[in-house]
C-alpha positions in Angstrom: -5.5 45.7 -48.1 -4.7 49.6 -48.0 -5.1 52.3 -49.7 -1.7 52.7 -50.3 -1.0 49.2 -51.9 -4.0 50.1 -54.3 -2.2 53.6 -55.7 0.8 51.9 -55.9 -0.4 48.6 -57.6 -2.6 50.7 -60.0 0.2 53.1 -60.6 2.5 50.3 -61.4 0.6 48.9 -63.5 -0.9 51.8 -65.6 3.1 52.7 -66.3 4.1 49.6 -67.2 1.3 48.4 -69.3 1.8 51.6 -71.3 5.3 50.5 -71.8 4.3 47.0 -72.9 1.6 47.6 -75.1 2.5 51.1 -76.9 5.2 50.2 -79.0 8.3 52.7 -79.5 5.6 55.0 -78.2 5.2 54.3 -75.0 9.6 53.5 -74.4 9.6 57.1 -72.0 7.1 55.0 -69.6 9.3 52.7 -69.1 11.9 55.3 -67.3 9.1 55.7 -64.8 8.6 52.0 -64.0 11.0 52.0 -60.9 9.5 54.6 -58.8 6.6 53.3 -57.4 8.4 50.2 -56.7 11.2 52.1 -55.0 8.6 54.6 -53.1 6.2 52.4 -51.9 9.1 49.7 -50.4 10.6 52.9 -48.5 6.8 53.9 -47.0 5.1 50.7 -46.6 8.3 48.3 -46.0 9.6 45.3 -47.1 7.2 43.1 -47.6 4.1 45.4 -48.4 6.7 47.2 -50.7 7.2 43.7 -52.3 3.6 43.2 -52.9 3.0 45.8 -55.6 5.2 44.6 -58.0 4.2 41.0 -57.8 0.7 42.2 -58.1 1.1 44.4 -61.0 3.3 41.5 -62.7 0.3 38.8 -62.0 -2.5 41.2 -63.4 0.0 41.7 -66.4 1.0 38.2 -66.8 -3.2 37.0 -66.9 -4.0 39.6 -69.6 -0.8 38.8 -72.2 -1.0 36.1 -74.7 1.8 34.5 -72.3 5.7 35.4 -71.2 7.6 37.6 -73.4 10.3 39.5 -73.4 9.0 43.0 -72.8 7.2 41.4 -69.8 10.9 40.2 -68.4 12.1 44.0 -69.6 9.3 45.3 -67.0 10.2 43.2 -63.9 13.8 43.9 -64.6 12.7 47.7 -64.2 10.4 47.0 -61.3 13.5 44.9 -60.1 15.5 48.1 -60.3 13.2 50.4 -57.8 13.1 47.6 -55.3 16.8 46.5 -55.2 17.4 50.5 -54.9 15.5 51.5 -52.2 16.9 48.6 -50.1 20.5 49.8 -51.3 19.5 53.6 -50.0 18.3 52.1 -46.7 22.5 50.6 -46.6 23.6 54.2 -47.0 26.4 53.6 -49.3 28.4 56.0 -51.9 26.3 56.8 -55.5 28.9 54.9 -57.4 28.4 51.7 -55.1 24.7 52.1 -55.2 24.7 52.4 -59.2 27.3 49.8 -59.5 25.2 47.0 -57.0 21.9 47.7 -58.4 23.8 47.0 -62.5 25.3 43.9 -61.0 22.1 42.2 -59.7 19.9 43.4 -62.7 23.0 42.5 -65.5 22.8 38.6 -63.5 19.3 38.6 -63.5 18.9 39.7 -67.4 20.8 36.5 -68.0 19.0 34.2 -65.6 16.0 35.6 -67.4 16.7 34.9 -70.8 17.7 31.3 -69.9 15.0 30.8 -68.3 12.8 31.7 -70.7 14.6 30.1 -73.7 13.8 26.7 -71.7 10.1 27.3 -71.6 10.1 28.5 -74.8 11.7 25.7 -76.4 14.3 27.7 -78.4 18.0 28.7 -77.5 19.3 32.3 -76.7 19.9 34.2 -79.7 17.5 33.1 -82.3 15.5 34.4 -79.9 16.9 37.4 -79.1 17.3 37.7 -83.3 13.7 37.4 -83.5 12.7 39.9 -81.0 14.9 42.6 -82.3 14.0 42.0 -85.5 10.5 42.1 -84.6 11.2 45.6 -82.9 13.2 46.8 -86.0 10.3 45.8 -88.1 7.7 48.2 -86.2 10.5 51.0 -86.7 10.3 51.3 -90.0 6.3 50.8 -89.7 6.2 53.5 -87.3 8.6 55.6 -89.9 6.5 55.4 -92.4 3.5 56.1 -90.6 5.2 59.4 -89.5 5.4 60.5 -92.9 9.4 59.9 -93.5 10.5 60.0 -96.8 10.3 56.4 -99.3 14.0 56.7 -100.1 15.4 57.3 -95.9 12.8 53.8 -95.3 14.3 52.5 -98.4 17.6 53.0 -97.1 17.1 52.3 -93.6 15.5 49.0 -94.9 18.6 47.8 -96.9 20.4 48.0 -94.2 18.3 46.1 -91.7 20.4 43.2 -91.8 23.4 44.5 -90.5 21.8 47.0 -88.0 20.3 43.7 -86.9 23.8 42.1 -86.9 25.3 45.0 -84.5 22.6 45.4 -82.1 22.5 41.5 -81.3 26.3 42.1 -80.7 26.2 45.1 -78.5 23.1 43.6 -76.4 25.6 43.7 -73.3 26.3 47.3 -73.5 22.5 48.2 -73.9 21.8 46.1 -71.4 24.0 48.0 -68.9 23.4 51.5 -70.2 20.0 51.3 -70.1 20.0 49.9 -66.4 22.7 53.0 -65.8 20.7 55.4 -67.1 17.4 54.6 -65.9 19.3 53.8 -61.9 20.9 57.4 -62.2 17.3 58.9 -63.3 15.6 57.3 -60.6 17.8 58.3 -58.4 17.6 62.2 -59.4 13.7 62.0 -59.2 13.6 60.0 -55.9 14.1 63.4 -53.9 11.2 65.3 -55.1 8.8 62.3 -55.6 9.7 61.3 -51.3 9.6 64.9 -50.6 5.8 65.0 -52.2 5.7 61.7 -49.7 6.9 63.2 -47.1 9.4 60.7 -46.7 13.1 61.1 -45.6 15.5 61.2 -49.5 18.9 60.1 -49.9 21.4 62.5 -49.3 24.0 62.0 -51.9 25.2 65.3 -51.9 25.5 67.7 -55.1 25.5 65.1 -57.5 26.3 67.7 -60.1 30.3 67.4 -58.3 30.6 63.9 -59.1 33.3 62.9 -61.3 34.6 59.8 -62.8 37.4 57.6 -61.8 40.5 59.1 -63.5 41.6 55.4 -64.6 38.4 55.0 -66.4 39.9 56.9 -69.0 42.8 53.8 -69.6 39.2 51.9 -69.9 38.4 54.4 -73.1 41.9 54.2 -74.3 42.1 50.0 -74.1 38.2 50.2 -75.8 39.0 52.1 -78.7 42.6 50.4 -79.8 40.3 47.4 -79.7 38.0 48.4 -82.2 41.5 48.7 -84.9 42.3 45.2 -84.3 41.2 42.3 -87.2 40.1 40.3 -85.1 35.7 40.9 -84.7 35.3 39.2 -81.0 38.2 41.6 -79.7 36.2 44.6 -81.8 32.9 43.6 -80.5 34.0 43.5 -77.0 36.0 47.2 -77.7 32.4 48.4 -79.0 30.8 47.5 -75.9 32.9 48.7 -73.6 33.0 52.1 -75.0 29.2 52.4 -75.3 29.5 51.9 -71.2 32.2 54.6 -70.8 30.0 56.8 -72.9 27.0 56.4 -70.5 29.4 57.0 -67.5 31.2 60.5 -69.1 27.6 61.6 -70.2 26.6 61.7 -66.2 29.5 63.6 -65.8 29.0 65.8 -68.5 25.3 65.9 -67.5 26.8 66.9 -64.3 29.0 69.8 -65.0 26.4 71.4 -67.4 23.8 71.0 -64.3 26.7 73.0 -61.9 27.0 75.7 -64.3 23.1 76.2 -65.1 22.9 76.0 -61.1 25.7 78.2 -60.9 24.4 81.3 -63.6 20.9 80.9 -62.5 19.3 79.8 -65.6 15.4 79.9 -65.3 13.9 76.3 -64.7 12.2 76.7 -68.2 14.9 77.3 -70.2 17.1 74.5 -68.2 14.2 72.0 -69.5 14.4 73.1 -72.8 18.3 72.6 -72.8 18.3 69.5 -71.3 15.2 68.4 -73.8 17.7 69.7 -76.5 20.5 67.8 -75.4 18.4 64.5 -75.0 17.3 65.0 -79.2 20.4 66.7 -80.9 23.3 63.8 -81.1 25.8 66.8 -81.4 25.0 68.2 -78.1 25.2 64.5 -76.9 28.3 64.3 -78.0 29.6 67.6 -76.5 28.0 66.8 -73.3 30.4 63.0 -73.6 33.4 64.9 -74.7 32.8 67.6 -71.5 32.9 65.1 -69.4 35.5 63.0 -70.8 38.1 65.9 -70.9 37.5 66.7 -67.3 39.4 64.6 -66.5 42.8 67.6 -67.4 40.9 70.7 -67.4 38.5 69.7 -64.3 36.0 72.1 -65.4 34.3 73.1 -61.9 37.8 73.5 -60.6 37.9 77.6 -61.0 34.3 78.0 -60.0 34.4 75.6 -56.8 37.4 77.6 -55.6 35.5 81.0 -56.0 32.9 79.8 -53.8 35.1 78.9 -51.3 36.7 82.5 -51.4 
């Protein structure tokens, strides 16, 4: 065995039992999950590449009680760096890449869950009720051990039921925008982490150009008259697919705040402690959404891509 299938099965396996077995905490790990799954395919190959995964998922598997959900939640990550370094080898466009490497995890998420419902004895959503109540549950634990005051808890608590009711319901969406997410981040860290490989990145160009689909916004616009009708299917399914437009117009957004920090020159430090402020304040979230929404008419690079080119 070499020494390259050890780092890479130890370093899969450090990450993603931090994800499994810190609760809440250890969530950020679970961004990290894909790369050495995606690095080691694209410098070992196929079937070496392959071997890491299934490795780390044994050693996992033999130290857990048995099959859970967060165990599934790691091999649809690991599932993620594989699936997208054989998608770079294919060359295609970012938005083909993303969309593939959604498609195959989304279908397997389902497969998944039926398959462990059978061997589990119990049928879809109790299940999935139980696990995110379980998860909701070590929230407020975790709340309260942080020192938040008794009447927020005693709020938040009161309300458990029908936070419980919505997140069932919008499972889908979080499904997808988490896969979204954590696909575009891998894909932004891929060229510095083969660079320090020495191995040959995707060129997808700037990716702080890219734009949305125009008719995407008709998507938004179809969404949100959804979510007025009486009827709670139609309004669930309107809540869902909004949350997924938001992901998409955040990239962008991300995007355009990226070209104009590239373009003024903005010290690295302070471009990491924007972004960080981005990621925590919901108001810059928002801002960042709306920027990229409304690109769409005032196509914001517009000015500044035609002063380069003069």
């Amino acid at each position: 065995m070499s020494i390259d299938i050890i780092k890479g099965f130890t370093i899969t396996t450090l990450i993603s039992a931090a994800a499994i077995y810190m609760p809440l905490i250890g969530l950020p790990f679970a961004i990290f999950i894909p790369l050495p799954a995606l690095y080691y395919r694209k410098k070992l190959g196929r079937k070496s590449g392959a071997l890491i995964p299934v490795m780390a998922i044994v050693v996992i598997l033999a130290v857990s009680d048995g099959i859970s959900i967060d165990i599934f939640f790691v091999i649809e990550l690991l599932l993620i760096g594989f699936v997208l370094s054989e998608l770079l080898e294919l060359r295609l466009t970012v938005e083909k890449t993303v969309l593939y490497v959604c498609c195959i995890v989304f279908f397997s998420v389902i497969a998944c869950l039926f398959f462990y419902s059978n061997i589990s004895g119990t049928t879809i959503l109790p299940m999935v009720s139980d696990y995110v109540s379980k998860n909701l549950a070590l929230s407020i634990t975790m709340y309260e051990d942080m020192g938040v005051p008794e009447k927020n808890i005693h709020i938040i608590s009161n309300a458990m039921e029908k936070i419980e009711y919505v997140l069932i319901r919008i499972l889908p969406a979080i499904v997808i925008v988490s896969t979204l997410f954590i696909t575009w981040t891998s894909l932004l860290l891929v060229k510095p982490v083969f660079k320090a490989g020495d191995l040959v990145a995707p060129d997808f160009g700037h990716l702080n150009h890219w734009k949305a689909p125009d008719y995407l916004v008709w998507v938004v616009i179809v969404c949100g008259l959804m979510l007025i009708l009486p009827e709670k299917t139609i309004k669930i399914a309107g809540l869902n697919g909004l949350l997924v437009m938001m992901i998409i117009y955040f990239f962008e957004g991300i995007a355009i705040v990226s070209f104009y920090f590239e373009k003024k020159k903005f010290p690295r430090l302070l471009k990491i402690i924007l972004y960080i402020l981005i990621a925590l304040q919901q108001i810059a979230l928002l801002i960042v959404i709306g920027l990229g929404f409304f690109d769409v008419w005032f196509n914001f690079r517009k000015h500044e891509k035609n002063n380069d080119k003069t």
